[in-house]
GUMAR-103414 format. One record per residue (C-alpha): residue number from 1; residue in one letter; x negated, y, z. Coordinates in nm, 4 decimals. Layout:
<rs>
num=NUM residu=a px=X py=Y pz=Z
...
</rs>
This chain:
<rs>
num=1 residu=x px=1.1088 py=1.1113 pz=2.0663
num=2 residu=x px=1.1706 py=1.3590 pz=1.8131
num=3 residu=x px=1.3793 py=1.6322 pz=1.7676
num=4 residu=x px=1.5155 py=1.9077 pz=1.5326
num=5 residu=x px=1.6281 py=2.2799 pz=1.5694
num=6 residu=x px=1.9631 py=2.2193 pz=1.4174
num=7 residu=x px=2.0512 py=2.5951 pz=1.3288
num=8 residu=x px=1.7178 py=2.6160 pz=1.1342
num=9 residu=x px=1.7912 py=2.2957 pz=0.8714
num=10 residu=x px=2.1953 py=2.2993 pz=0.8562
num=11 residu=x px=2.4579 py=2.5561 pz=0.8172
num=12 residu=x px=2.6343 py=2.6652 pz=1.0720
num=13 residu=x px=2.9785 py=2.4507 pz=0.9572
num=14 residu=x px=2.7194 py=2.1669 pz=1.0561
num=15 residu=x px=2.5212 py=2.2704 pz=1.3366
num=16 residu=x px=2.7649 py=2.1500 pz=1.6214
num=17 residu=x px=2.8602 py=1.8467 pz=1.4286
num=18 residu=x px=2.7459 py=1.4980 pz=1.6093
num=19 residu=x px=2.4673 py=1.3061 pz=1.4114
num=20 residu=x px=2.6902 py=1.0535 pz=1.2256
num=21 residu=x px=2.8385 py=1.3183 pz=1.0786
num=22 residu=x px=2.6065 py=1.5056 pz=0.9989
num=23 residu=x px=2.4452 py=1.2196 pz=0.8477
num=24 residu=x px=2.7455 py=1.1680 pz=0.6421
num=25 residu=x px=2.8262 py=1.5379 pz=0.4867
num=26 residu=x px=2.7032 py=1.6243 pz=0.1862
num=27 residu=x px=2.3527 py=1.7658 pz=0.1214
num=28 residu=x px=2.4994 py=2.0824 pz=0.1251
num=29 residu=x px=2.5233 py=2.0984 pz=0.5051
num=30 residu=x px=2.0967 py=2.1734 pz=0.4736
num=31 residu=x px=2.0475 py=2.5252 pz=0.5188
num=32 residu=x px=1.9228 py=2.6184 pz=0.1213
num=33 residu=x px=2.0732 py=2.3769 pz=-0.0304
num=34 residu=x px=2.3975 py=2.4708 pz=-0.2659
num=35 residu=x px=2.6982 py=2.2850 pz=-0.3842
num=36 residu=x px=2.5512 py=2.2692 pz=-0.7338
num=37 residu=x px=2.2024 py=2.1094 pz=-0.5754
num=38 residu=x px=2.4197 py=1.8390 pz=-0.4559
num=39 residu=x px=2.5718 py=1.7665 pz=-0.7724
num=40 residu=x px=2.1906 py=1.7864 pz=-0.9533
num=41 residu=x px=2.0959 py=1.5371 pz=-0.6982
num=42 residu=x px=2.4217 py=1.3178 pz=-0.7459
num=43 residu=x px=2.3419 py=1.3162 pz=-1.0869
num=44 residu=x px=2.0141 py=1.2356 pz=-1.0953
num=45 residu=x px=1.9417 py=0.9906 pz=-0.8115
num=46 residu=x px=2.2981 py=0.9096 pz=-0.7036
num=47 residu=x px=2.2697 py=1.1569 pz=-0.3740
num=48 residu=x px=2.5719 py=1.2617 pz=-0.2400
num=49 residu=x px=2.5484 py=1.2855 pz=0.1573
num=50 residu=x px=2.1964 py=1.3866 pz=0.3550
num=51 residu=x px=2.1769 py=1.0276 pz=0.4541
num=52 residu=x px=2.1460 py=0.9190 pz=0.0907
num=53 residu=x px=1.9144 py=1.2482 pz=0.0808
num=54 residu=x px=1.6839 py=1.0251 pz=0.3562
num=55 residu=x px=1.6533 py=0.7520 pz=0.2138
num=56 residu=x px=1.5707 py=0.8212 pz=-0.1211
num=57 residu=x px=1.2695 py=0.6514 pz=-0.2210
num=58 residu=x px=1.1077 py=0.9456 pz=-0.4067
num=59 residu=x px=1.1204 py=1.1397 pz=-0.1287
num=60 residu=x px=0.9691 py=0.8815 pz=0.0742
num=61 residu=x px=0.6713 py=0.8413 pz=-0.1562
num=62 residu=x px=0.6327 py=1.2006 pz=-0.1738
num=63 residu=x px=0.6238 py=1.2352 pz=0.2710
num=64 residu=x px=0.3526 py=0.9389 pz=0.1992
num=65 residu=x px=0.1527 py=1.0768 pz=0.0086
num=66 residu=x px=0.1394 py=1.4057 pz=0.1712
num=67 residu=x px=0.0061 py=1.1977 pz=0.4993
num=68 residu=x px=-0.1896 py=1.0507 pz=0.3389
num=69 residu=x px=-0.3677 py=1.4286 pz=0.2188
num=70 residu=x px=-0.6530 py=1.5179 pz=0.5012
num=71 residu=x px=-0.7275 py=1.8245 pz=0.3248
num=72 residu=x px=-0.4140 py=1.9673 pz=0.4679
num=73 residu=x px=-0.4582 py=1.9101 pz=0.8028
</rs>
């Protein structure tokens, strides 16, 4: 099963927040990301809430690919 420090990825408005919610604010609730890195990411791929964030297929390629590197490991 896998689990998450909540204090160390979301701000603290977010880190006693259930996980639909959470899922549902906007990217902004990740610790370093601003209000105007939401709106770059709304403009450019449509992402407004850290579910969207998630699912975005870029960033899924990227995580892939990254596995996929042995000379990281």
């Amino acid at each position: 099963m896998a689990s998450i420090d909540l204090d160390k990825v979301l701000d603290k408005a977010w880190a006693d927040k259930g996980l639909p919610e959470i899922l549902a604010a906007p990217v902004s609730a990740l610790k370093g990301v601003s209000d105007r890195d939401g709106e770059l990411l709304d403009e450019a791929f449509g992402v407004k809430t850290v579910s969207d964030l998630a699912s975005l297929k870029y960033a899924r390629w990227a995580q892939a690919l990254a596995a996929l590197d042995t000379s990281a490991n």
